[in-house]
C-alpha positions in Angstrom: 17.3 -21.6 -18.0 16.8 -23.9 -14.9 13.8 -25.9 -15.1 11.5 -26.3 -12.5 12.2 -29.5 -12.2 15.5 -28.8 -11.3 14.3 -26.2 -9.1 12.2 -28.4 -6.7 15.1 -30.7 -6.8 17.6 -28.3 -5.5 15.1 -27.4 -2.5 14.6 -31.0 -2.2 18.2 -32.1 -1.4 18.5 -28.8 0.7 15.5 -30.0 3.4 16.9 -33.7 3.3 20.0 -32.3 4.2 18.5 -30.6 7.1 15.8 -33.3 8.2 19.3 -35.5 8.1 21.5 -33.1 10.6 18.0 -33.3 13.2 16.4 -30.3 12.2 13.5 -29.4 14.1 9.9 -29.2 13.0 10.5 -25.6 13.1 11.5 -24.6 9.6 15.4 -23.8 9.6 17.0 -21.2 6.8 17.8 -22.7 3.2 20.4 -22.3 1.2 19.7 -22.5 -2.8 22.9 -22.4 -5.3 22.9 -20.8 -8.1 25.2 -21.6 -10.7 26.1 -21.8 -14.7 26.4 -25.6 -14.0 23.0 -25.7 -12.4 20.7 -26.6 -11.7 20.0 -23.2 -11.0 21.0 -21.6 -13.6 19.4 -17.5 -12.8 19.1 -15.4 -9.9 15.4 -14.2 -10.5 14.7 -18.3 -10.6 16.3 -18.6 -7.3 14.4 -15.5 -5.7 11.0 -16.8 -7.2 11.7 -20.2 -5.6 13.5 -19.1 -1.7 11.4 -18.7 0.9 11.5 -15.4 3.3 14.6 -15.8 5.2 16.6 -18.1 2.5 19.7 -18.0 1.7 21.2 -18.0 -2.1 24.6 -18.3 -2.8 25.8 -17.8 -6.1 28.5 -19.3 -8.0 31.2 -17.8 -9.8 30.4 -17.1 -12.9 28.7 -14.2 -15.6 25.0 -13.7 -15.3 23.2 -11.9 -17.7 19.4 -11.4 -17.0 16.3 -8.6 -16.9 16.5 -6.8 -13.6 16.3 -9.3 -10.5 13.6 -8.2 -8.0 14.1 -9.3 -4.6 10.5 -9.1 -3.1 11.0 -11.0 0.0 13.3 -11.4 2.9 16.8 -12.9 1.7 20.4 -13.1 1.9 22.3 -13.0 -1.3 26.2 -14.2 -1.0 28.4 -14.0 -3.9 30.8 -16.9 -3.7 33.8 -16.3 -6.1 33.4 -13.2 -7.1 30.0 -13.7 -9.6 29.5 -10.9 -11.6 25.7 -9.8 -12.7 26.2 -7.8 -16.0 23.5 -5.5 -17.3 25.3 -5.2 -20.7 24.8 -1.5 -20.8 21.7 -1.7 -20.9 19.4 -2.5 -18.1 19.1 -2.0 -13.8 20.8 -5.1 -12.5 19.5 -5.5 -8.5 15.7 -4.0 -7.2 14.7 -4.5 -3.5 11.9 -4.1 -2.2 11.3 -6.0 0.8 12.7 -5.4 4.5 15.8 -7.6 5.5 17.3 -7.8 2.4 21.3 -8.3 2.8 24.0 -8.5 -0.3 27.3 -9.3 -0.6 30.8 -10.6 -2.6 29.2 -9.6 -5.8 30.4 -7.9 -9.0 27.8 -5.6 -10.7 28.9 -4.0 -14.1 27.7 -2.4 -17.3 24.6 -0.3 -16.3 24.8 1.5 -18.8 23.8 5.5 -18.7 20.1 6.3 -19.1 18.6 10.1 -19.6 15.1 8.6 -18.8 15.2 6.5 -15.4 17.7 6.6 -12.3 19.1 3.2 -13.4 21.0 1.3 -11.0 23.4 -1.3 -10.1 21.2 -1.9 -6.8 18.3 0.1 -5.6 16.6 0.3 -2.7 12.7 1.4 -2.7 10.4 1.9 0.2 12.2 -1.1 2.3 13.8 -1.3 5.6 17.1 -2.9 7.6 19.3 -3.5 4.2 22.7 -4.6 4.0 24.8 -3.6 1.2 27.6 -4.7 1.9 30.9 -6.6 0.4 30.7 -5.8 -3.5 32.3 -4.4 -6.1 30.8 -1.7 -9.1 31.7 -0.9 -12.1 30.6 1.1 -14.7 27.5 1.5 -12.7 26.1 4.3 -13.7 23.8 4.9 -10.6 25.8 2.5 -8.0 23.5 2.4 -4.8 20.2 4.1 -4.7 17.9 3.8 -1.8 14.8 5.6 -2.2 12.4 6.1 1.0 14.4 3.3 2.8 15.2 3.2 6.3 18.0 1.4 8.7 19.8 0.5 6.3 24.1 -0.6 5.9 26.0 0.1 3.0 29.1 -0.5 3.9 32.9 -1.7 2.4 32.4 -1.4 -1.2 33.9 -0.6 -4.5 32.8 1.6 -7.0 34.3 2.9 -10.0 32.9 5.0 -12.7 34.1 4.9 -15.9 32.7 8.1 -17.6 35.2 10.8 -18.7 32.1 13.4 -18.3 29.8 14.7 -15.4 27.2 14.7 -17.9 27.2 10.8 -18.9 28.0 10.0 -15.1 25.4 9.4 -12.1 26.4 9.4 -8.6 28.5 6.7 -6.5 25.7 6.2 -3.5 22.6 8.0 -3.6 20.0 8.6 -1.1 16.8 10.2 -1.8 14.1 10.7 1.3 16.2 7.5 3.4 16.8 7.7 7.0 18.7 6.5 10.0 21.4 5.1 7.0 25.0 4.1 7.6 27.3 4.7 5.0 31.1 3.1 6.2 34.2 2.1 4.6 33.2 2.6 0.7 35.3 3.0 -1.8 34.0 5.6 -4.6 35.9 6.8 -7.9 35.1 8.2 -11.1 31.4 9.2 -10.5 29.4 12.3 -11.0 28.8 12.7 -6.7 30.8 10.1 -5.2 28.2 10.3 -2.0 24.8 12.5 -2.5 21.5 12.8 -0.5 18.8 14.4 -0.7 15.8 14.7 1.9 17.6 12.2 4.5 18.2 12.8 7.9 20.3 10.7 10.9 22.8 9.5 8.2 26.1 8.6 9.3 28.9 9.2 6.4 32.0 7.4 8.1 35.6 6.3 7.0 34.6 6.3 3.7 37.4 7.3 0.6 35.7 9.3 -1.9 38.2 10.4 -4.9 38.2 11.6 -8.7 34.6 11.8 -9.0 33.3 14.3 -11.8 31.3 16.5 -9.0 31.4 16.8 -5.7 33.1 14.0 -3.6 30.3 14.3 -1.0 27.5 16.3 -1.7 24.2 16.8 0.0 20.8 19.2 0.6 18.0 19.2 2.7 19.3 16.5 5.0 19.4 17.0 8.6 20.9 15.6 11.9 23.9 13.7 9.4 27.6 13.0 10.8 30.3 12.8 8.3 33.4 11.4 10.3 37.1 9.7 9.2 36.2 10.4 5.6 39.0 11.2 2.5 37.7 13.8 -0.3 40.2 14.1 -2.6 40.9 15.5 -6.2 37.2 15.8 -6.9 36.5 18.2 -9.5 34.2 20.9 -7.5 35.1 19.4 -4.1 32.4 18.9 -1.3 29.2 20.8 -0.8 26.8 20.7 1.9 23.6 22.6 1.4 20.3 23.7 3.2 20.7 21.6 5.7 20.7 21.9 10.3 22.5 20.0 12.9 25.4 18.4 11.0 28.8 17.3 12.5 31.8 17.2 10.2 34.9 16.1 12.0 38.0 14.1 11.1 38.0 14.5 7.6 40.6 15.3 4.7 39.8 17.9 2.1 42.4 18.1 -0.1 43.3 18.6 -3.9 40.2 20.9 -5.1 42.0 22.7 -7.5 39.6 25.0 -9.5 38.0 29.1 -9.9 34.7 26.9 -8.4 36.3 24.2 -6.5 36.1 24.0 -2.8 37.7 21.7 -0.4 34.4 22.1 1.5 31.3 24.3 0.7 29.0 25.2 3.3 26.0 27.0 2.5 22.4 27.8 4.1 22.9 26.1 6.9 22.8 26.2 10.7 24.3 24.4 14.1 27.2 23.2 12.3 30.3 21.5 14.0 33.6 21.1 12.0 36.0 19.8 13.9 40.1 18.7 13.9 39.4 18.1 9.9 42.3 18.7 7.7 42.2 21.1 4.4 45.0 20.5 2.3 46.0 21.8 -1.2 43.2 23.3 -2.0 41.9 26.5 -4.2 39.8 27.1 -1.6 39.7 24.9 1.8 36.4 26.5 3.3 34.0 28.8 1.8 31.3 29.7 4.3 27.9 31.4 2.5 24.9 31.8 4.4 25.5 29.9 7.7 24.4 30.3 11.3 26.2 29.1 14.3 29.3 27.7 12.5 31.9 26.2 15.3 35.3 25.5 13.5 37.3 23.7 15.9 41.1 22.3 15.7 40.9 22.2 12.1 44.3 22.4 10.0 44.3 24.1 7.1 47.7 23.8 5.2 49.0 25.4 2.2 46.0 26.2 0.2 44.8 29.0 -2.0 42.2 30.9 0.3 42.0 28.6 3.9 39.4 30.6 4.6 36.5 32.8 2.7 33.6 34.2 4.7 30.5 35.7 3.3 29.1 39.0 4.9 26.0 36.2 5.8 28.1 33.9 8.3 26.1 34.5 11.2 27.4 33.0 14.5 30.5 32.5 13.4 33.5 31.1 15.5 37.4 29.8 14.9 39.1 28.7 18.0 41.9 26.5 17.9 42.7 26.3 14.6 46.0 26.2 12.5 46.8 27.9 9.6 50.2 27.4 7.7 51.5 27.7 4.1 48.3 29.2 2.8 48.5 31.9 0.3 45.5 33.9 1.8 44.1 32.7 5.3 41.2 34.5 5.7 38.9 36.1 3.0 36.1 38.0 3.3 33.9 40.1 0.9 32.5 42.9 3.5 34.0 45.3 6.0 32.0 43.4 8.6 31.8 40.2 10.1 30.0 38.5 13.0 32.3 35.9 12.8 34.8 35.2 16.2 38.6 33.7 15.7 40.3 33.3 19.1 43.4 31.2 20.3 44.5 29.9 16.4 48.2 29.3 15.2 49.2 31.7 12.1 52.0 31.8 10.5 52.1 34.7 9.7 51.5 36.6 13.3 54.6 38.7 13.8 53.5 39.5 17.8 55.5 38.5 20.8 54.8 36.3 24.0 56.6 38.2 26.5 54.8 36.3 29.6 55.4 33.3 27.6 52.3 31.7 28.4 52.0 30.4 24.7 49.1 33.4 23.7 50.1 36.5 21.7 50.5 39.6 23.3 49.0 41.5 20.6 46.4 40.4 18.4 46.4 39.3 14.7 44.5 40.6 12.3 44.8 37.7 9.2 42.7 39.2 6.4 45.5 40.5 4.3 44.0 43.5 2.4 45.4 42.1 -1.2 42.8 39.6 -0.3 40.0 42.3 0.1 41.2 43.4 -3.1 40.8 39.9 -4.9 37.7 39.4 -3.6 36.4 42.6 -5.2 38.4 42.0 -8.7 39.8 38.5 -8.9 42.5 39.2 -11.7 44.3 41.3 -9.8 45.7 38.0 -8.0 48.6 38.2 -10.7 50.0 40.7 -9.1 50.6 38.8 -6.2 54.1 39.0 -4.4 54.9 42.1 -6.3 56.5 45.0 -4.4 53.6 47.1 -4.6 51.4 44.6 -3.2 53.7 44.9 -0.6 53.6 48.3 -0.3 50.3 48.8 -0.1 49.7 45.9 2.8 52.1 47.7 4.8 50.4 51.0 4.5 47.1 49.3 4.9 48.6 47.3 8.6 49.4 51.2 9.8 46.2 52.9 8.6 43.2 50.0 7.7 40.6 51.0 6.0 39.5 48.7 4.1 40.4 45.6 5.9 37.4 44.8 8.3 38.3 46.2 11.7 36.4 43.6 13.6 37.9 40.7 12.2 40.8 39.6 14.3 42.5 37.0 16.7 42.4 38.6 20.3 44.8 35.5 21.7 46.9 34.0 18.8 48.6 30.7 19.8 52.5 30.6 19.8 52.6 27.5 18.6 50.2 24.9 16.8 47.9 23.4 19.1 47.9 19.3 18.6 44.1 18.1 18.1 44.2 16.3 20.9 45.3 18.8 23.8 43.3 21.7 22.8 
């Protein structure tokens, strides 16, 4: 443990270092060391000692100590990699003062708790963080930011190592945070990969969020979010997003949610949403749409999945324009006879109409809920008699005389030909 002789020594050197360069008489940011050759030997040593706006830079090295609180305005640089281990045991990282930044380190070995949201770093009631730079593993809870604002977490790792959703906490976490950026992270192996809760303006970009227990993206009650250039991939229910207004999904992949309750992307309760030129790609289900108002599903692909599409008799405000379907076993699904939702001007497949003006749009219209589909959605075994000839059969019948295929639902101007992202 660093004495504190060795403490005032290390600030010592650092202000005659300064005086020497021809600092001013206005106090100039320090820089303390921390180190396992010392002086300073502990982080929570250094914190105690900095002064707000300090800088610590910490050694290579294995540190194993109680949880470090940062209570005051500092930067913390790992330098080589340092790794803060909690043994399984402990939180590592607790902020609680504005202007707090972190980099370059390793934190490890949370360990799982049943009692307390325990947590690589966390984030309470503080503002303008910077997460940024590190590496997790075996976190348990990685990042948690609780009633924090302004806030960067941005280009880290994070790998869970639980086999189970139920010994697993989530990647990043946000609970009543706003005006967040979330950018460039790495997250495997955790129960959410991304999750909030009760946070609004948060920007979900360009982030890679794959093989997580859960949801690769999950969220509730948060409203006014953007989630744009992110990858959700082979996570084991997919990606949900839940009571929520005003969000913007666009640019993402959705692809390998392979399951009877897996979903490339869930939406449900919720309103004024744009999805746009995302791409849905093996999945059971791409989209499922439950419970939403004013849905616009723009230049979105959706490519040789399950069910592309499956809208509940509560989409309100519903519209597809521009979209491409290929390879998909069922493109649209839908569990009533009506639908207020709109398609116009997407590429299918499967349309067997003609362009004789040869203006690129359909002469006649499509109609892409296949009644086999109706028929799944009412009594899901029955999908094993897909491709058999009286499956066939009865779709034929049903494309001369529908009955039970919902009338309304159909593409008044199907596209020739798919419609790249960027000209439509």
């Amino acid at each position: 443990m660093a004495t504190d002789a060795g403490l005032r020594l290390a600030r010592l050197a650092t202000m005659l270092m300064l005086v020497a360069s021809g600092a001013g008489a206005a106090r100039a940011q320090s820089e303390i060391l921390v180190s396992p050759a010392g002086p300073v030997t502990r982080i929570a040593d250094a914190v105690r000692a900095a002064e707000p706006g300090d800088r610590i830079r910490i050694a290579a090295g294995v540190y194993r100590e109680p949880t470090i609180v940062v209570d005051k305005r500092l930067t913390l640089v790992g330098d080589g990699w340092p790794v803060i281990d909690g043994e399984g045991a402990r939180a590592l990282l607790h902020i609680t003062a504005d202007d707090v930044e972190v980099r370059g380190l390793v934190f490890r070995n949370v360990g799982t708790s049943f009692r307390e949201d325990r947590s690589a770093v966390r984030v309470t009631e503080a503002a303008r963080c910077t997460i940024a730079d590190n590496r997790f593993i075996d976190a348990f809870f990685g990042i948690y930011l609780a009633k924090a604002r302004d806030c960067r977490i941005a280009n880290n790792v994070l790998r869970g190592t639980s086999a189970s959703q139920t010994f697993s906490a989530n990647g990043i976490h946000l609970w009543y945070s706003s005006d967040v950026m979330i950018a460039d992270n790495d997250v495997f192996g955790h129960r959410d990969g991304i999750y909030l809760e009760f946070s609004h303006r948060v920007a979900v970009e360009r982030n890679r969020s794959t093989g997580n227990r859960r949801y690769g993206l999950h969220f509730m009650y948060s409203d006014d979010c953007v989630y744009r250039g992110n990858e959700f991939s082979d996570n084991d229910a997919g990606v949900a997003v839940m009571y929520a207004a005003r969000v913007e999904i666009a640019d993402n992949v959705f692809s390998e949610g392979r399951g009877a309750a897996t979903y490339g992307l869930l939406l449900k309760d919720i309103a004024d949403v744009r999805l746009e030129r995302n791409r849905f790609l093996d999945n059971t289900t791409a989209l499922l749409v439950d419970n939403t108002t004013r849905l616009l599903a723009l230049r979105n692909r959706f490519d040789r999945n399950g069910w592309a599409v499956r809208l509940g008799a509560s989409a309100q405000e519903t519209r597809f324009e521009g979209n491409v379907f290929t390879g998909n076993t069922f493109d649209v699904s839908t569990n009533s006879t009506r639908t207020a939702a709109t398609f116009d001007g997407n590429y299918w497949d499967r349309y067997t109409g003609y362009d004789l003006d040869r203006d690129g749009v359909g002469d006649v219209p499509h109609r892409p809920v296949r009644l086999f589909a109706v028929i799944t959605e009412r009594f899901e075994p029955s999908i094993v008699l897909l491709g058999s000839l009286f499956v066939q059969l009865l779709e034929a019948a049903e494309r001369l005389f529908p009955s039970l295929t919902p009338v309304s639902l159909f593409d008044a101007s199907p596209a020739m030909r798919p419609i790249p992202p960027e000209a439509a």
